[in-house]
C-alpha positions in Angstrom: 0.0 0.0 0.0 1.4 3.6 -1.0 2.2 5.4 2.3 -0.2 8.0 2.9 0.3 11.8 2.7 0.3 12.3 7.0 3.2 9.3 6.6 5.6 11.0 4.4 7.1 13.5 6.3 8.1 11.6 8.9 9.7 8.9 6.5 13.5 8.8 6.5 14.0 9.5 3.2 12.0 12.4 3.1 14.5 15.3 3.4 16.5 13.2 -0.4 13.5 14.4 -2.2 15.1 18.0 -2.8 18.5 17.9 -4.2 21.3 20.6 -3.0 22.4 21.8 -6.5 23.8 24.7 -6.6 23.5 27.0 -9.4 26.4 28.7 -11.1 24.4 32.2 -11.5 20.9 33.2 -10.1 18.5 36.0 -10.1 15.1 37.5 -11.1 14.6 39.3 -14.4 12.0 41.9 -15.0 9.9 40.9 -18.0 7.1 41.8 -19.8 7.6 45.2 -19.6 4.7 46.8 -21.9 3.2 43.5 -22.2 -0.1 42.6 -20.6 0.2 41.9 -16.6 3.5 43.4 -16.9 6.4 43.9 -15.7 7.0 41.5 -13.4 10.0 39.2 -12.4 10.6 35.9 -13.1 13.5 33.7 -11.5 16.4 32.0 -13.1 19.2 29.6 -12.4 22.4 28.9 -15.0 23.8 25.2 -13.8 27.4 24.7 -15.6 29.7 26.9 -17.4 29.9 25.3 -20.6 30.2 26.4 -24.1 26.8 24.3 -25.1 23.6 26.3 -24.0 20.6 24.0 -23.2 17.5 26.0 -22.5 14.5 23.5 -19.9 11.2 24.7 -20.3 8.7 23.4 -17.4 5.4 22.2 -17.7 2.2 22.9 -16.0 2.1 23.5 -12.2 5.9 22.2 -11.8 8.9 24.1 -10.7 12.2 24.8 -12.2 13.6 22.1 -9.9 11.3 19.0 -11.7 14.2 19.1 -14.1 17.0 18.1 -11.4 18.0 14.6 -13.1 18.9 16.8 -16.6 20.4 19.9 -14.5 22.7 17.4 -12.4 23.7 15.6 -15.7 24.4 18.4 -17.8 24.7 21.3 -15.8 27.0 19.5 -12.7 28.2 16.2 -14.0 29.3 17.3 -17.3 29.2 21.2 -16.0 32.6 21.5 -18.3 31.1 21.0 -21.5 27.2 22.5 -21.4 25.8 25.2 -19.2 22.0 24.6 -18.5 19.1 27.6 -17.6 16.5 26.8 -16.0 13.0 29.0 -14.7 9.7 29.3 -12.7 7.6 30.0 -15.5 5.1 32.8 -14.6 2.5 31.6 -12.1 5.1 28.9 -10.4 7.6 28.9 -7.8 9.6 32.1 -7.1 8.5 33.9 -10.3 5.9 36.5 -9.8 2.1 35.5 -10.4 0.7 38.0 -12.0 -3.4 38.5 -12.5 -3.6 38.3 -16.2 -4.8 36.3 -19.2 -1.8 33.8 -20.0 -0.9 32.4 -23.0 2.2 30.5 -24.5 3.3 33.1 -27.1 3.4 35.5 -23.7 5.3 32.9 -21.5 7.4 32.6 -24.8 8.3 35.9 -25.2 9.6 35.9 -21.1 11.9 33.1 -22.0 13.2 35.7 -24.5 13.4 38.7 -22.2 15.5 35.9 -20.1 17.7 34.9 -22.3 18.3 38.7 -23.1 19.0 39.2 -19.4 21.3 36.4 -18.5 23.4 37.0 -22.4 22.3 34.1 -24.2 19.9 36.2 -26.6 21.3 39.7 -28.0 19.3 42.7 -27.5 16.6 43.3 -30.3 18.9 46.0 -31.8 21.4 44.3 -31.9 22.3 43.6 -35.8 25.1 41.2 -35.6 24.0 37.8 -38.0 22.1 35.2 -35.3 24.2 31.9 -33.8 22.5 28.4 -33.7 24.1 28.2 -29.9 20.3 27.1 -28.3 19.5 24.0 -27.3 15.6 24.0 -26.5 13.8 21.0 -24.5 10.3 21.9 -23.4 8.4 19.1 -21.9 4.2 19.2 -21.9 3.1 22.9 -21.3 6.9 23.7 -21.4 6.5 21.8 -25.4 3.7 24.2 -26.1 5.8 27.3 -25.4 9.0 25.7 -26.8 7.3 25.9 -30.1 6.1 29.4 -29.9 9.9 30.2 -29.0 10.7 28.5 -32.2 8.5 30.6 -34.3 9.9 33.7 -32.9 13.9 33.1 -32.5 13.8 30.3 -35.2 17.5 31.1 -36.4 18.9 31.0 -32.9 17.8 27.2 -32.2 20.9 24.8 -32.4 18.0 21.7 -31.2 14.4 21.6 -30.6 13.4 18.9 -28.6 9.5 18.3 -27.9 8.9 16.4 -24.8 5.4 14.8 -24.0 3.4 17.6 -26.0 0.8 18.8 -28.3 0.5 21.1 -30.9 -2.9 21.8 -29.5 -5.0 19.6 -27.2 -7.6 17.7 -29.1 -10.4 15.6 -27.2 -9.8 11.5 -28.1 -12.4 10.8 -24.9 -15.7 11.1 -24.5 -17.4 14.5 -24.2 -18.8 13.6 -20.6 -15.7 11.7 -19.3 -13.3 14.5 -20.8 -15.8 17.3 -18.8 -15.5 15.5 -16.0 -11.5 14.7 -15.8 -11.2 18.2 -16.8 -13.7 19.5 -13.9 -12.0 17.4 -11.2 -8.4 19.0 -11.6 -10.3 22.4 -9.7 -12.4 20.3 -7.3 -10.6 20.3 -3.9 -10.1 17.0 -2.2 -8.3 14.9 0.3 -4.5 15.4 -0.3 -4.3 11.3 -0.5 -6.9 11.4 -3.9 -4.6 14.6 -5.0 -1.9 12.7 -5.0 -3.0 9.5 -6.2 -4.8 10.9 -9.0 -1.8 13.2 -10.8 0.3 10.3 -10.1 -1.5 8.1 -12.2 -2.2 10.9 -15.0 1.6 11.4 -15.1 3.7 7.9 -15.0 3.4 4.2 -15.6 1.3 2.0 -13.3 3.9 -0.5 -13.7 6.7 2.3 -12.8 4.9 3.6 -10.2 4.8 0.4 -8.1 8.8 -0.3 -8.5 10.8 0.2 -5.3 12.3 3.4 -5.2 16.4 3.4 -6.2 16.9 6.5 -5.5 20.2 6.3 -3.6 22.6 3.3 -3.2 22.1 4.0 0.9 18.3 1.9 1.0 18.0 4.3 4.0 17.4 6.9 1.8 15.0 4.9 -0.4 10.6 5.5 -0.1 9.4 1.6 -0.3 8.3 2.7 -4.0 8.4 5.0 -6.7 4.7 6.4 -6.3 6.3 7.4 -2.5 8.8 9.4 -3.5 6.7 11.0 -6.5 3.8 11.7 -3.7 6.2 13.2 -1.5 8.0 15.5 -3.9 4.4 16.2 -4.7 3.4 17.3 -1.2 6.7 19.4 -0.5 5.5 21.4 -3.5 1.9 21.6 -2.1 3.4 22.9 0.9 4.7 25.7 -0.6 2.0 28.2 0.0 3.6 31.1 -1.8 5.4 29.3 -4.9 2.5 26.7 -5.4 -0.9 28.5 -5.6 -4.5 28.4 -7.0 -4.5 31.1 -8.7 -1.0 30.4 -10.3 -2.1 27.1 -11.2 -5.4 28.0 -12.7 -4.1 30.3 -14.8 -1.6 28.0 -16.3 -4.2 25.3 -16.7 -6.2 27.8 -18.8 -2.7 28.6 -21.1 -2.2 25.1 -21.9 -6.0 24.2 -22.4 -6.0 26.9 -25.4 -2.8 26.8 -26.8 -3.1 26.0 -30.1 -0.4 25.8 -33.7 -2.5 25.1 -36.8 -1.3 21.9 -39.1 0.4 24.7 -41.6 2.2 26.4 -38.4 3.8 23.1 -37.0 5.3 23.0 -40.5 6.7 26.3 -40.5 8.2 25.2 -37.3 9.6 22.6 -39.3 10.4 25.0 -41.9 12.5 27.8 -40.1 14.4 25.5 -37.5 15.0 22.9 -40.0 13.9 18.8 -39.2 16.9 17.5 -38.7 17.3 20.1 -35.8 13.7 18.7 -34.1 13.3 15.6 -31.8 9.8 14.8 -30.9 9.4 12.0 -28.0 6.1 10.7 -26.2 5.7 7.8 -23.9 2.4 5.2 -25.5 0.7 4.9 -22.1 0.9 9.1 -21.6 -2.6 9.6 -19.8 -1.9 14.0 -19.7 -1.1 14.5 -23.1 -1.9 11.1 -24.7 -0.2 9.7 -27.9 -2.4 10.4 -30.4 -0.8 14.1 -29.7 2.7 12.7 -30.9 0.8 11.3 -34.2 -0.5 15.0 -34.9 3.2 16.4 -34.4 4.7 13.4 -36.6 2.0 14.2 -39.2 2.3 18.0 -39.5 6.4 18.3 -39.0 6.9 15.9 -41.6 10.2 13.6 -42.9 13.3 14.6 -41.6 12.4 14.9 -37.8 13.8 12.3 -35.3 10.9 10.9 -33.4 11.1 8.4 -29.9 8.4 6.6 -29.1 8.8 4.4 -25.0 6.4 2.0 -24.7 4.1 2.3 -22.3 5.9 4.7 -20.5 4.2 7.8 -19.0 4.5 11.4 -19.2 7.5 12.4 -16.9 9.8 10.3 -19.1 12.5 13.0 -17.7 12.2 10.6 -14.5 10.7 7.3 -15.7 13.1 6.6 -18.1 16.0 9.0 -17.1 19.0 7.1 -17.9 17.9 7.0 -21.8 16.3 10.3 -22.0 19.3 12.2 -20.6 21.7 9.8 -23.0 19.4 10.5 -26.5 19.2 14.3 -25.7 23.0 14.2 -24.9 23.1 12.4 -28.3 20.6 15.3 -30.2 22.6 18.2 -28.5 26.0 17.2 -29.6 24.8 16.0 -33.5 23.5 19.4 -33.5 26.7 21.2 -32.5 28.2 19.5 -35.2 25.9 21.1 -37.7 27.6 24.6 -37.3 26.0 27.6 -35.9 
């Protein structure tokens, strides 16, 4: 049985969930300046000091820090040789919440204003001919606004790598059982449903019940994965002022209407060029199922390198860690060799 939420804290392995990595550079940037809800500031962390620039855009209701296993592999472990940015998207975390209407082209055009702040972007008046130095992984939500950023900075992209995502969100249930599922995510209820419900919507059932190999030391271990995903979970809960309602509610709404026509995912294809796009997706995805994956595949086109994991779910970042980090490392550094 999956401990329960009043269990977890006292667990031993509790205080491994969070990971002491220590960035390399950190700050807020004022964005949005002129834009709507704007300015506000938005928080930012640069893991590595390596010549190879890998941007990690977050999906819905998750903080910078869901992207630990890829900041510790690139950013600390091979620190050397890639530098890695991560950010609390607006509405998450330590990034300002403003009350406006969200929308990926907006959360797009922060990531900009970021990259402007930190030196990864020139300034707009700048005139000097564009590099290929970015490498771009968005996962769900974070996929949406990776392919707005694609449209609008197209010839700065070394890699675009689409991770559990959509081009827009199309309805494969039925009407009823989609209102309802869609209904339930802004019902409160007992933190033990909570938890049990995004669990299964985001992983494997067969992943899920696997013990928990966190750490070598079994003292540091939850008795299975679902524990240590529930806990990580609730610490994030917790967190009354970078985990909110309103934040999360507003996000909701962004991904819900984002949406790229067949003819824009082509131009996406288009400007960054295919063999510069990877598109991966997990079968047994129950967020962003894989029919999703079959519109991307259909609208990029030949030329784009597609992985498909069986059965897997829609954190692959975590359920299959080991290979994800190993084929992006593989994508980033085919890239590089393209020339900038």
């Amino acid at each position: 049985m999956p401990l329960k939420a009043a269990e977890l804290p006292s667990h031993p392995a509790y205080h491994t969930v969070e990971w002491e990595l220590t960035p390399t550079r950190k700050g807020h940037a004022e964005v949005a300046k002129g834009r709507s809800g704007g300015p506000f500031k938005l928080y930012w962390e640069v893991h590595g000091e390596g010549s190879v620039k890998t941007v990690w855009l977050m999906g819905l209701g998750a903080f910078r820090t869901a992207w630990k296993r890829q900041t510790k592999y690139f950013g600390h472990d091979r620190s050397k040789r890639y530098s890695c940015l991560i950010l609390d998207n607006r509405g998450m975390g330590l990034s300002d919440k403003p009350s406006a209407r969200y929308s990926t082209s907006e959360m797009a055009h922060d990531v900009i204003e970021i990259l402007q702040h930190v030196g990864w972007l020139p300034p707009p008046t700048d005139d000097i001919s564009p590099k290929r130095d970015l490498h771009i992984a968005g996962i769900s939500m974070g996929g949406m606004i990776a392919q707005e950023l694609s449209l609008l900075i197209p010839n700065h992209i070394a890699s675009l790598n689409l991770i559990s995502t959509a081009p827009r969100l199309v309805r494969t249930l039925p009407f009823i059982e989609n209102l309802r599922n869609r209904i339930n995510m802004f019902i409160p209820r007992e933190i033990d449903v909570q938890l049990e419900e995004v669990g299964y919507r985001l992983f494997s059932e067969e992943w899920l019940a696997l013990p928990d190999t966190e750490y070598a030391d079994a003292s540091k271990n939850f008795p299975t994965n679902r524990d240590r995903f529930a806990a990580g979970e609730l610490q994030k809960r917790s967190d009354k002022a970078g985990f909110t309602k309103k934040g999360f509610t507003l996000q909701a709404i962004t991904a819900g209407w984002h949406f790229k026509s067949a003819a824009q995912i082509k131009e996406i294809g288009d400007v960054v060029g295919r063999e510069r796009i990877c598109v991966v997706h997990g079968t047994g995805d129950r967020m962003i199922d894989f029919h999703h994956f079959g519109l991307l595949k259909k609208e990029l086109g030949e030329g784009v390198e597609y992985k498909v994991w069986e059965g897997k779910g829609h954190v692959l970042v975590w359920e299959v860690e080991d290979e994800f980090n190993a084929c992006l490392e593989q994508r980033f550094e085919k890239c590089e060799e393209m020339g900038r």
